[in-house]
N, CA, C and O atoms as a DFTB+ gen file, in Angstrom:
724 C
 N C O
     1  1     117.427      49.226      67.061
     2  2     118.137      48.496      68.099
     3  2     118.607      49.466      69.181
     4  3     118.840      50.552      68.651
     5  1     118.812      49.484      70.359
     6  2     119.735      49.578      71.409
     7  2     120.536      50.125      71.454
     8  3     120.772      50.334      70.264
     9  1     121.213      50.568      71.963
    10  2     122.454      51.255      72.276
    11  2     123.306      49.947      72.723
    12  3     124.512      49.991      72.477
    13  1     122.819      48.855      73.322
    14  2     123.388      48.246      74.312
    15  2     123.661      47.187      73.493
    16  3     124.738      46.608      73.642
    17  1     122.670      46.719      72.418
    18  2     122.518      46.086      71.877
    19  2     123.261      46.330      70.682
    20  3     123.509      45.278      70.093
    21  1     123.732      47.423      70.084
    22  2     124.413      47.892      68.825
    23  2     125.794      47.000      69.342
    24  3     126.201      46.012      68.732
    25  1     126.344      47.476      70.423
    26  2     127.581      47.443      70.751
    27  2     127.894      46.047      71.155
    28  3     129.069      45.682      71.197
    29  1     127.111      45.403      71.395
    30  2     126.951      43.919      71.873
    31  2     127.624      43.524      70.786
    32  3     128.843      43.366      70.852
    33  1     126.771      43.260      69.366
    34  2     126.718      42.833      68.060
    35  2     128.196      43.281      67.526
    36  3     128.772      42.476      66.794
    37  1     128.794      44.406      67.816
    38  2     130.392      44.619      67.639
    39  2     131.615      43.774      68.150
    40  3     132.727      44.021      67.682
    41  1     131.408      42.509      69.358
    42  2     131.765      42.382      70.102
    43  2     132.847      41.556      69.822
    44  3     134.010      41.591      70.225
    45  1     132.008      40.475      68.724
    46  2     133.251      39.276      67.606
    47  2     134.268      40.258      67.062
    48  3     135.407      40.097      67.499
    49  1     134.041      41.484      65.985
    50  2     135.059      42.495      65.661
    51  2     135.934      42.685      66.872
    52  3     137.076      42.225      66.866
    53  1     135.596      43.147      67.608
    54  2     136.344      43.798      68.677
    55  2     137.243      42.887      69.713
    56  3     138.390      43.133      70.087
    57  1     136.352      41.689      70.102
    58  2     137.653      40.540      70.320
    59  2     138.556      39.953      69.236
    60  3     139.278      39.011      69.561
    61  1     138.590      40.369      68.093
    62  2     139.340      39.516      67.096
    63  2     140.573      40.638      67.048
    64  3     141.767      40.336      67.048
    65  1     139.986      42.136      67.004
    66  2     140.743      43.248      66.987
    67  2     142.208      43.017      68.392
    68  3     143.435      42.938      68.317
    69  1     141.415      42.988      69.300
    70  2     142.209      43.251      70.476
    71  2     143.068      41.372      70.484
    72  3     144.275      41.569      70.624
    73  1     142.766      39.718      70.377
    74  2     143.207      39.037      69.975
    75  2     144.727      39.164      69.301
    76  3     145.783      38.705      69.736
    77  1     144.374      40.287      67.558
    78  2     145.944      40.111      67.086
    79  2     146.751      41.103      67.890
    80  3     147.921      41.345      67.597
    81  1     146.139      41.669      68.887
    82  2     147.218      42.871      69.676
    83  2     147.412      42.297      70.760
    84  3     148.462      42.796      71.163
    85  1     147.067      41.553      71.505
    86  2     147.310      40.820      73.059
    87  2     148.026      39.813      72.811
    88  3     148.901      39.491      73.615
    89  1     147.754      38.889      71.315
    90  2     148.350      37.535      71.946
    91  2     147.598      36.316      72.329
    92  3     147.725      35.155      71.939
    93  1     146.610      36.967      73.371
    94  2     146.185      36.200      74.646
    95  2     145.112      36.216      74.715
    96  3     144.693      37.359      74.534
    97  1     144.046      35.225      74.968
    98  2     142.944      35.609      74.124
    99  2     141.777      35.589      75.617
   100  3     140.582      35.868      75.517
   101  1     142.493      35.181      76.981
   102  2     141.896      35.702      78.068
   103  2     141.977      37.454      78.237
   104  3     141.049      38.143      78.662
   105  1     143.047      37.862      77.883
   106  2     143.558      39.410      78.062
   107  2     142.606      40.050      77.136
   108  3     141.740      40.842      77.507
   109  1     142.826      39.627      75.748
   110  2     141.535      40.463      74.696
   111  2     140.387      39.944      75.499
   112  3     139.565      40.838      75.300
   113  1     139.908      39.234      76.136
   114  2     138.346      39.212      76.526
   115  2     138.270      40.597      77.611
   116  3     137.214      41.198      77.810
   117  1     139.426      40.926      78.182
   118  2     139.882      41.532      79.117
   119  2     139.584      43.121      78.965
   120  3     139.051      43.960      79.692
   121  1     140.090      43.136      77.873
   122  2     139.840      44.521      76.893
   123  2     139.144      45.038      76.411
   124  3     139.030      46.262      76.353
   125  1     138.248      43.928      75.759
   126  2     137.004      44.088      75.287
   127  2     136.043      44.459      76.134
   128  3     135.494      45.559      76.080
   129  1     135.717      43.352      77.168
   130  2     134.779      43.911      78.389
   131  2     135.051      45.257      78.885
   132  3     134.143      45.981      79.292
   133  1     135.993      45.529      78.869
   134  2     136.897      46.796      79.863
   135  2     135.801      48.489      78.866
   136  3     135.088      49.442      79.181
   137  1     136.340      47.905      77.747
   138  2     135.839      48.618      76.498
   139  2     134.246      48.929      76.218
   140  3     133.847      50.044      75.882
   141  1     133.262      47.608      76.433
   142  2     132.525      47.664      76.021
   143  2     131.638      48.391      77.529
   144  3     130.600      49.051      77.492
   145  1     132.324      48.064      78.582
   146  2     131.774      48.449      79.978
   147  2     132.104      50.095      80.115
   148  3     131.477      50.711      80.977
   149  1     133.003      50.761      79.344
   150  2     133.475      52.176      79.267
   151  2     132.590      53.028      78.610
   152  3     132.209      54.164      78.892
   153  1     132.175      51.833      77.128
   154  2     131.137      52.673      76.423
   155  2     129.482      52.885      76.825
   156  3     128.690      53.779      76.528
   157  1     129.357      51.802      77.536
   158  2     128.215      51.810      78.177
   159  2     127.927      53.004      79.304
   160  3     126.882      53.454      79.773
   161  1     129.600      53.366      79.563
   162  2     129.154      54.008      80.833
   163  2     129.173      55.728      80.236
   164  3     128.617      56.618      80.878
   165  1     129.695      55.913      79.294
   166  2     129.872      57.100      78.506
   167  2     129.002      56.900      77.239
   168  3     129.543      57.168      76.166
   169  1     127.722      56.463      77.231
   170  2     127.136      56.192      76.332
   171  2     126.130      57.399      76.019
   172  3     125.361      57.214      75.076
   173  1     126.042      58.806      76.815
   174  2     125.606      59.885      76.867
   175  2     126.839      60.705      76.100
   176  3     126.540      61.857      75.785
   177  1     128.274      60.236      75.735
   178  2     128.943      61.148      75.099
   179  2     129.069      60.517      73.653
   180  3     129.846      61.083      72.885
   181  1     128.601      59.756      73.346
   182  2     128.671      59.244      71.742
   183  2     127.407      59.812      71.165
   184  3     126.391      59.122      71.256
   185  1     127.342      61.094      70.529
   186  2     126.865      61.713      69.662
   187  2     126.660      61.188      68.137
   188  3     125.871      61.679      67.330
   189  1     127.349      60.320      67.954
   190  2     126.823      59.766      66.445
   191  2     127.356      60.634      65.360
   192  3     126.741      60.847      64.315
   193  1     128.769      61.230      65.709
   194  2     129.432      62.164      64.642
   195  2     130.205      60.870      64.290
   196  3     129.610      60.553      63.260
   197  1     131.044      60.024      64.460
   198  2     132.144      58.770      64.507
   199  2     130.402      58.190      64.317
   200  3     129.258      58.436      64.698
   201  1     131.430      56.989      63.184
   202  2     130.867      55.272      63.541
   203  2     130.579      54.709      64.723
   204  3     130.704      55.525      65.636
   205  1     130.311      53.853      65.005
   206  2     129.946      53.560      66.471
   207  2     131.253      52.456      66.309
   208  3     132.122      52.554      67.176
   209  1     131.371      51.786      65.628
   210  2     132.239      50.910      65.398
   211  2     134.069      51.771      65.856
   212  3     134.849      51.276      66.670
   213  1     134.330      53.095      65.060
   214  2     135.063      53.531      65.080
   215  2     135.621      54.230      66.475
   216  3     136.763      54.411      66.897
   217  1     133.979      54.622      67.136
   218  2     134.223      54.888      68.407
   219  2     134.579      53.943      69.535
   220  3     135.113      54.454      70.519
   221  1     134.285      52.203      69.532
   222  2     134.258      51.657      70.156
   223  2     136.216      51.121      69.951
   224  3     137.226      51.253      70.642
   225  1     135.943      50.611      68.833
   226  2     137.684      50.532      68.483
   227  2     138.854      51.637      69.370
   228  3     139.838      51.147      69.923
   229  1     138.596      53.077      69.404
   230  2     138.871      54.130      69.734
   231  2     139.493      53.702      71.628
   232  3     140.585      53.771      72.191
   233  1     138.020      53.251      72.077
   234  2     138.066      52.968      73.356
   235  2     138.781      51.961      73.455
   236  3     139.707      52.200      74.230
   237  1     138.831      50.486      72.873
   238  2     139.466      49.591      72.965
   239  2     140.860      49.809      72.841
   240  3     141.643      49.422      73.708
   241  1     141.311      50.559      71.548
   242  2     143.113      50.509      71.991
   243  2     143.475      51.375      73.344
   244  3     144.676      51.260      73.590
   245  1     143.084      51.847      73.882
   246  2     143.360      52.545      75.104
   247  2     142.867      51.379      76.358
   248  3     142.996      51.608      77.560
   249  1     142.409      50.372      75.903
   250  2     141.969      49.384      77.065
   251  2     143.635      48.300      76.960
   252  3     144.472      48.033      77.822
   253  1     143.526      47.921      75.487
   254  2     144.872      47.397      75.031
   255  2     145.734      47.891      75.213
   256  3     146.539      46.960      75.190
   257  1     146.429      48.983      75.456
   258  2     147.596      49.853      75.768
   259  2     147.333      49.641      77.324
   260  3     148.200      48.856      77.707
   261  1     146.622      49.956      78.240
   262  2     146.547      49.266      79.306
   263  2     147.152      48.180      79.479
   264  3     148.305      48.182      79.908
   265  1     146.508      47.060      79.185
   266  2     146.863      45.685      79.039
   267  2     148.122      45.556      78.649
   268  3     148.716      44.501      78.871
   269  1     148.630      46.432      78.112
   270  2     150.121      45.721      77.305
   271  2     151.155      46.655      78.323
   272  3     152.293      46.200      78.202
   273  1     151.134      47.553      79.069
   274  2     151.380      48.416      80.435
   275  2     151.282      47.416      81.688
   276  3     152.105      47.471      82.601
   277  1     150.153      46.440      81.669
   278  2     150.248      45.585      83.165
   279  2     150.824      44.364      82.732
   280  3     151.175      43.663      83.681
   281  1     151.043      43.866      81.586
   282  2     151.794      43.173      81.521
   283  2     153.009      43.000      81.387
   284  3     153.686      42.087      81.860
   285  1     153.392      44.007      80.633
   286  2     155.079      44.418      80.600
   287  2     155.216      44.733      82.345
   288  3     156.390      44.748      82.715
   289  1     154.462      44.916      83.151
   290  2     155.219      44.949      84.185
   291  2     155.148      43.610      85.364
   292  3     155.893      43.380      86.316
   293  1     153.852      42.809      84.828
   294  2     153.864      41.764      85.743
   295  2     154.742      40.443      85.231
   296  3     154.952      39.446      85.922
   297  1     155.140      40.624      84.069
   298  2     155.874      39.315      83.857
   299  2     157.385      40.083      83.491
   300  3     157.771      41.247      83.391
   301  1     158.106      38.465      83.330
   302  2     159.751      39.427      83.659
   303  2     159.605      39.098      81.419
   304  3     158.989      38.338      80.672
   305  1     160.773      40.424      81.263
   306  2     161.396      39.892      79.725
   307  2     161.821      38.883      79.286
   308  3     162.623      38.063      79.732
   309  1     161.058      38.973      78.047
   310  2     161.494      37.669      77.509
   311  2     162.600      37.566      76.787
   312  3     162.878      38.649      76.271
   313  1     163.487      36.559      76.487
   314  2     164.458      36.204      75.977
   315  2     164.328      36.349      74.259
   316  3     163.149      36.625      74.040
   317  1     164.985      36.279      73.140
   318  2     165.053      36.389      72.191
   319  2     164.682      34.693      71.682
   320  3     165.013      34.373      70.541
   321  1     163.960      33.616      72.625
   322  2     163.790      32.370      71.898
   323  2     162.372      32.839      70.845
   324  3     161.572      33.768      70.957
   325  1     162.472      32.009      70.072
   326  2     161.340      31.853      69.381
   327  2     161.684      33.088      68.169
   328  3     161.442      32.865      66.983
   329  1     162.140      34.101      68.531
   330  2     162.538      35.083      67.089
   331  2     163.663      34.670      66.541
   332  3     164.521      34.068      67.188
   333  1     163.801      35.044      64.892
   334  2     164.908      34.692      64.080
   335  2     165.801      35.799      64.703
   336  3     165.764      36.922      65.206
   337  1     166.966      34.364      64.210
   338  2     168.252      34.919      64.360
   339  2     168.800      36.020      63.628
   340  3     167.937      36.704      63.076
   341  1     170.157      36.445      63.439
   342  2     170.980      37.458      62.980
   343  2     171.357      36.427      61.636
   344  3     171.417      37.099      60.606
   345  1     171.661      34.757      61.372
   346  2     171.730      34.169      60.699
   347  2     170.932      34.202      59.719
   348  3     171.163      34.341      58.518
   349  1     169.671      34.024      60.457
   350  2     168.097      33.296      59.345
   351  2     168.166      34.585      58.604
   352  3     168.308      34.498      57.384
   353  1     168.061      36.203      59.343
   354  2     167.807      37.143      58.614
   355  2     169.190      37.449      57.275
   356  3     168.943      38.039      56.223
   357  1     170.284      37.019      57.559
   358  2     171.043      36.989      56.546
   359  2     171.002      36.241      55.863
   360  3     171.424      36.473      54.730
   361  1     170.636      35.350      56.091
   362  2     170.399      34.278      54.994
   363  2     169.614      34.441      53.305
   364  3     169.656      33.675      52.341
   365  1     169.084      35.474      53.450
   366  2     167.867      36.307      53.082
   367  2     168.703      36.795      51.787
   368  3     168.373      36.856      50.603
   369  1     169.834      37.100      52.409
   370  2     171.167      38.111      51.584
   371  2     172.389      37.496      50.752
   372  3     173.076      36.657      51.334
   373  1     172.627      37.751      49.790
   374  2     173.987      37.657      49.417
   375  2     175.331      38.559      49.336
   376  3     175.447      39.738      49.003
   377  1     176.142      37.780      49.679
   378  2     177.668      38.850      49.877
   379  2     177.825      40.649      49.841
   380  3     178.430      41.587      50.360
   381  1     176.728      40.284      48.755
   382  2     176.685      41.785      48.128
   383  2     175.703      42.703      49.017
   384  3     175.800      43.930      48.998
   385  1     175.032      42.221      49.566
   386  2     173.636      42.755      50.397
   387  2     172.623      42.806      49.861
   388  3     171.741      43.541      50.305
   389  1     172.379      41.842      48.445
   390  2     171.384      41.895      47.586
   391  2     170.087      40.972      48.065
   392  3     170.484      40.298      49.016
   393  1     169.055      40.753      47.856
   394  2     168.266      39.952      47.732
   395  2     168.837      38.980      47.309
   396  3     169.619      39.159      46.374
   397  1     168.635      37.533      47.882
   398  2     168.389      36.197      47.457
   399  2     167.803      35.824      45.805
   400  3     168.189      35.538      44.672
   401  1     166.652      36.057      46.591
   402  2     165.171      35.626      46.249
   403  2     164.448      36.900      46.549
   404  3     163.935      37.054      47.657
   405  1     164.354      38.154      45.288
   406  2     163.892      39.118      45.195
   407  2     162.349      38.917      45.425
   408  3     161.667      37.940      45.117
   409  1     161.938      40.184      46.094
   410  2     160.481      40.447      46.602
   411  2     159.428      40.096      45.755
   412  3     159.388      40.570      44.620
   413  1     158.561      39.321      46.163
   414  2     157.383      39.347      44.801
   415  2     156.478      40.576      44.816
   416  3     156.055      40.844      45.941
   417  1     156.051      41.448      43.756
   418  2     155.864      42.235      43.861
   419  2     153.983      41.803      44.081
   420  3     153.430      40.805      43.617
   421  1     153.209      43.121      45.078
   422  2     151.627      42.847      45.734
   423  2     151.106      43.162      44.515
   424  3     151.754      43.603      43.566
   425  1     149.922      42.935      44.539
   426  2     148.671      43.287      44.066
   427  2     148.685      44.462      44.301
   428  3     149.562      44.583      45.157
   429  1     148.130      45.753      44.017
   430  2     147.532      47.470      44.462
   431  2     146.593      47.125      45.358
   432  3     146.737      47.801      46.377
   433  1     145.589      46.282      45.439
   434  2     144.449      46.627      46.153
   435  2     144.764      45.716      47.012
   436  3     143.692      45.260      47.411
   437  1     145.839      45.055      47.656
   438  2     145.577      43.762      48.774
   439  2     145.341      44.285      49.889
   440  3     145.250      43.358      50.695
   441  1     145.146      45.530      50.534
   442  2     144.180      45.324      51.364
   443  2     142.871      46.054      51.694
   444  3     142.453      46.630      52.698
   445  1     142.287      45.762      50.225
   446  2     141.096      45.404      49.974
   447  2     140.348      44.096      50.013
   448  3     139.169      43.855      50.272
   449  1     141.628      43.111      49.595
   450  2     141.490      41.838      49.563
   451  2     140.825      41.003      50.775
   452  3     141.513      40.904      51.791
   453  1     140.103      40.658      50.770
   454  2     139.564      39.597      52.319
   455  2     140.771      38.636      52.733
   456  3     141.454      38.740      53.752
   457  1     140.898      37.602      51.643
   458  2     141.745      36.613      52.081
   459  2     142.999      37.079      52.494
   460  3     143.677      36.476      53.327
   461  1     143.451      38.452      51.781
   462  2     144.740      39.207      52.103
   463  2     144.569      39.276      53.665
   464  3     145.313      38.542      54.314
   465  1     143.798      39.964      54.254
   466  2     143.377      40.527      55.674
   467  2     143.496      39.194      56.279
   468  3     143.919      39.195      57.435
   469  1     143.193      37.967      55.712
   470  2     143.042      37.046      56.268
   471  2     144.161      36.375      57.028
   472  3     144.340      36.177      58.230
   473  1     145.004      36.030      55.712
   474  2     146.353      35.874      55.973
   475  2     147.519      36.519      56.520
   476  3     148.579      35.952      56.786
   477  1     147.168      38.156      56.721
   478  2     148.033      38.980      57.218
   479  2     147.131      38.282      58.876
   480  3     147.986      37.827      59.636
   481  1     146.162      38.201      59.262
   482  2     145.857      37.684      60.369
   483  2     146.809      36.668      60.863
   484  3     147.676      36.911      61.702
   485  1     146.571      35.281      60.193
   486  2     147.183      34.620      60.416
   487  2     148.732      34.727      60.464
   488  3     149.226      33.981      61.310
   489  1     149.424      35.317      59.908
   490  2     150.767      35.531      60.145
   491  2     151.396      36.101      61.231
   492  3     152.379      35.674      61.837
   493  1     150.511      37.472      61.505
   494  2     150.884      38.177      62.758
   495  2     150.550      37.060      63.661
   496  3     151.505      37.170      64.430
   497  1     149.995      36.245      64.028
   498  2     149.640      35.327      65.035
   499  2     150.797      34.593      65.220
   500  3     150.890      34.167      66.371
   501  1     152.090      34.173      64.182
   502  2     153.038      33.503      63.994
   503  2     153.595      33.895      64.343
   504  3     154.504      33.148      64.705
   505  1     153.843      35.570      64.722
   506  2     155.244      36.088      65.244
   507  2     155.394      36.028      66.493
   508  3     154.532      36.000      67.372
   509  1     157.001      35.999      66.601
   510  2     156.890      36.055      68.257
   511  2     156.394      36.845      69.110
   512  3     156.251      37.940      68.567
   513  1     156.053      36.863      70.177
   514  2     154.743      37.735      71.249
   515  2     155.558      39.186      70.817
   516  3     155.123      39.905      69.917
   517  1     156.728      39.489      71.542
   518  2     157.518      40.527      71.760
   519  2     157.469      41.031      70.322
   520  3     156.874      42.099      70.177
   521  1     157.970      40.479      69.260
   522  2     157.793      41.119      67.829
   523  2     156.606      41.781      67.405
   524  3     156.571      42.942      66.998
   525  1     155.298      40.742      67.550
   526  2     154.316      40.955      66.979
   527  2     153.658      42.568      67.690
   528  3     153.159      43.494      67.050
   529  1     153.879      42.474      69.232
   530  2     153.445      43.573      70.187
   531  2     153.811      44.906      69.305
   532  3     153.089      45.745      68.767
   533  1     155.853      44.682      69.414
   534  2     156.305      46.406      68.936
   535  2     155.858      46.430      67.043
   536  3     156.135      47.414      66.358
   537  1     155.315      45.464      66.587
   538  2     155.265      45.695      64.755
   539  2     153.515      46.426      65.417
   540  3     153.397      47.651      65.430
   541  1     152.456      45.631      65.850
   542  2     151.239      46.135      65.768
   543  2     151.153      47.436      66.525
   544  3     150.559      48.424      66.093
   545  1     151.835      47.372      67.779
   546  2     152.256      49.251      68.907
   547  2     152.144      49.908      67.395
   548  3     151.117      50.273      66.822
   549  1     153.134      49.939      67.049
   550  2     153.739      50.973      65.448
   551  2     152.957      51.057      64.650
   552  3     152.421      52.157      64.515
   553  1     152.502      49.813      63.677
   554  2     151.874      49.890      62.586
   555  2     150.434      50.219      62.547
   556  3     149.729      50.821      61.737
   557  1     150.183      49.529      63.879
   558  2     148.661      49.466      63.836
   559  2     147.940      50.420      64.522
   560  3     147.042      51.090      64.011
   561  1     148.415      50.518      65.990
   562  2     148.170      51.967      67.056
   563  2     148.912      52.942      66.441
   564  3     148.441      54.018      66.809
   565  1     149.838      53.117      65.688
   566  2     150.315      54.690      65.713
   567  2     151.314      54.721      66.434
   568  3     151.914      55.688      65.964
   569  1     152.213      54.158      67.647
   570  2     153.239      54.496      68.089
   571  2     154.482      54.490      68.104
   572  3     155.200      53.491      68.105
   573  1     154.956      56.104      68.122
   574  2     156.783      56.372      68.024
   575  2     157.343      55.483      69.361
   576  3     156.927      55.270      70.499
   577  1     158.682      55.039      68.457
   578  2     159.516      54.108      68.670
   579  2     160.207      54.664      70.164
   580  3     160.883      53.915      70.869
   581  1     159.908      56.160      70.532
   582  2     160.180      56.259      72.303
   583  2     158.972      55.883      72.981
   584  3     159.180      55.845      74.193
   585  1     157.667      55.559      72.642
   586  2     156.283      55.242      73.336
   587  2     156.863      53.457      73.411
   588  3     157.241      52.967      74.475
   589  1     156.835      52.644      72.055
   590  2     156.887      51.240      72.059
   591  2     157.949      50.701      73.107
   592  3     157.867      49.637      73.720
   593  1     159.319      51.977      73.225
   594  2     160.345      51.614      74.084
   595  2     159.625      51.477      75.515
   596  3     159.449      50.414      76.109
   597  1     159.358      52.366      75.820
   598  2     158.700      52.434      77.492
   599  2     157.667      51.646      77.663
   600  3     157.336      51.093      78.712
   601  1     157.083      51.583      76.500
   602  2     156.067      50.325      76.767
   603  2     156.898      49.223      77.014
   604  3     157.066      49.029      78.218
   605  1     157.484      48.422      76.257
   606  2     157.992      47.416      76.038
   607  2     159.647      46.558      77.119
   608  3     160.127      45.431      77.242
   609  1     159.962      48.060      77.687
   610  2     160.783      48.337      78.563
   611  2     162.253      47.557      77.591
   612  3     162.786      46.449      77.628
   613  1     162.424      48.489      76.996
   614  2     163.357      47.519      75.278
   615  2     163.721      49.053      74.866
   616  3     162.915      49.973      74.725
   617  1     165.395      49.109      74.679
   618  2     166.096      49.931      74.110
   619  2     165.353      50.416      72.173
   620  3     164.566      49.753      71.497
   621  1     165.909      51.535      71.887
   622  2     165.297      52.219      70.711
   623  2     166.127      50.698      69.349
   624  3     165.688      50.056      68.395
   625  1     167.087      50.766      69.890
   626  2     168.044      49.435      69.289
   627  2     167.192      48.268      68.658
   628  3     167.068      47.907      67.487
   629  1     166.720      47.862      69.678
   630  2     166.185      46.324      69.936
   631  2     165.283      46.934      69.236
   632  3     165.303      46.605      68.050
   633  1     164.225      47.967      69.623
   634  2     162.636      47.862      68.762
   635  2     163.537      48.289      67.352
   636  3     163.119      47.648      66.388
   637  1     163.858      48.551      67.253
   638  2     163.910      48.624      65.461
   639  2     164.218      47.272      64.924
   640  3     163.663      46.919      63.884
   641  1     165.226      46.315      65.665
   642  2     165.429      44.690      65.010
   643  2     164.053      44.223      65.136
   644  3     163.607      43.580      64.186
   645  1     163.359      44.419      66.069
   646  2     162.159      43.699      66.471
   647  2     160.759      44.291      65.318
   648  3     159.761      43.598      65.117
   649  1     160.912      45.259      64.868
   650  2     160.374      45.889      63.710
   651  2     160.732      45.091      62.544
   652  3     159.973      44.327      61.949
   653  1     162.185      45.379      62.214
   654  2     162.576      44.595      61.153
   655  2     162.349      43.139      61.213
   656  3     161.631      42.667      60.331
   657  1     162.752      42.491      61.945
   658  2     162.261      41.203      62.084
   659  2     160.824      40.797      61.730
   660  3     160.583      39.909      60.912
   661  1     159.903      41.475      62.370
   662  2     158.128      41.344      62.001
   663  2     158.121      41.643      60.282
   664  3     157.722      40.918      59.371
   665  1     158.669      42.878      60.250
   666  2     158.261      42.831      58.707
   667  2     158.743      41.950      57.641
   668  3     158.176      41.859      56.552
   669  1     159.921      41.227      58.008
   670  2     160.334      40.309      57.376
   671  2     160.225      38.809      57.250
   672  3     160.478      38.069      56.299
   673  1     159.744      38.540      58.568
   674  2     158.611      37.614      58.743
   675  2     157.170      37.691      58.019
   676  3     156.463      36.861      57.448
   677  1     157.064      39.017      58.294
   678  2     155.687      39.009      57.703
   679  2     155.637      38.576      55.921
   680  3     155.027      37.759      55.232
   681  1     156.706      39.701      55.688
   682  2     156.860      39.564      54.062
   683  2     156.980      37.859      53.425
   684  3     156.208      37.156      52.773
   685  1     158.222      37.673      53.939
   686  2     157.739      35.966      53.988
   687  2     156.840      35.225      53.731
   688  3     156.651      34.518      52.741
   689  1     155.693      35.525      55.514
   690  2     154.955      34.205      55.671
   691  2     154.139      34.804      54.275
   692  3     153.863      33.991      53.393
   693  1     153.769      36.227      54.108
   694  2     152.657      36.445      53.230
   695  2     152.848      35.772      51.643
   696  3     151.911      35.328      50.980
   697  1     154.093      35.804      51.264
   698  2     154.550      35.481      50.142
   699  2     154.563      34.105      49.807
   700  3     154.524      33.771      48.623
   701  1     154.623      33.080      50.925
   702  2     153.905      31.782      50.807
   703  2     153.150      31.269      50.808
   704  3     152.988      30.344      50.012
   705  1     152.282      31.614      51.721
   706  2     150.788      32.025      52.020
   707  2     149.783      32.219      51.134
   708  3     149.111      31.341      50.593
   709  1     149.677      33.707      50.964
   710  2     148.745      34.414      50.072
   711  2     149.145      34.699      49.035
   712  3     148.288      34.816      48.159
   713  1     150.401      34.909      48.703
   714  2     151.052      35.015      46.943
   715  2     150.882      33.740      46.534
   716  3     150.546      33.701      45.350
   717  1     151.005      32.432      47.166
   718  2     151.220      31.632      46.825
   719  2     152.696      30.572      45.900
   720  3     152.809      29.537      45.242
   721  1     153.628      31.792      46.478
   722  2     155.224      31.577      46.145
   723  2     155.581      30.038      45.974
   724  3     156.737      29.697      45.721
């Protein structure tokens, strides 16, 4: 096959990739093209030491970090609707600061698991935009909590609730979900 054609065939991966990081699924088309038009044009520097897959991903979060740079600046901040409260997250707790309803403990291999991947999909899709952005910035790109700040134009404060919040959402939805709680 192609060069042109390898990367074509990547293209469902790579919009689904950029999808749980945008949000927005005009913006991931956004990224992707951006991405796949970068590799094409630097397609004399992919030597075939990296996956092609790994290299293209590579290019894409730097198209997505873009994207999440013109948007934090073309739209104004958003308000805290749609994320849990200071309530819901205590609720979680008793007097003592204990667990409720203690953690169910994972599987070792869940993410090996397909349906695991699946459902961690679907969940991140549930969180609020602003949450889901600074949990995937962190977890997924790699970035310290002074990068997610300036991205996000959001005190070191806020991204850590907004951290905690995702993961506790997450833990949640997964535990109903895919544990089947």
């Amino acid at each position: 096959m192609s060069f042109r054609a390898d990367i074509e065939a990547l293209r469902p991966y790579l919009l689904r990739y950029a999808s749980l990081q945008l949000r927005n699924r005009e913006a991931a088309e956004d990224a992707v093209q951006e991405a796949l038009l970068a590799a094409l044009a630097a397609e004399s520097s992919f030597a075939g030491r990296s996956n092609l897959r790994t290299w293209l991903t590579g290019i894409l979060k730097h198209k997505i970090v873009d994207a999440i740079r013109r948007s934090s600046r073309e739209r104004p901040l958003e308000g805290a609707e749609g994320e849990a409260s200071a309530d819901d997250l205590e609720a979680l707790f008793d007097e003592t600061g204990h667990w409720r309803d203690t953690p169910q403990a994972w599987p070792e291999k869940a993410l090996e698991d397909k349906q695991f991947l699946q459902a961690l999909e679907k969940c991140l899709a549930m969180l609020p935009a602003r949450t889901g952005q600074a949990f995937l910035m962190r977890e997924h790109l790699g970035f310290d909590t002074g990068d997610i700040c300036k991205e996000l134009g959001i005190t070191a404060t806020h991204c850590w609730v907004l951290l905690y919040r995702a993961r506790m959402a997450l833990r949640e939805c997964l535990e109903k979900g895919w544990l089947g709680r």
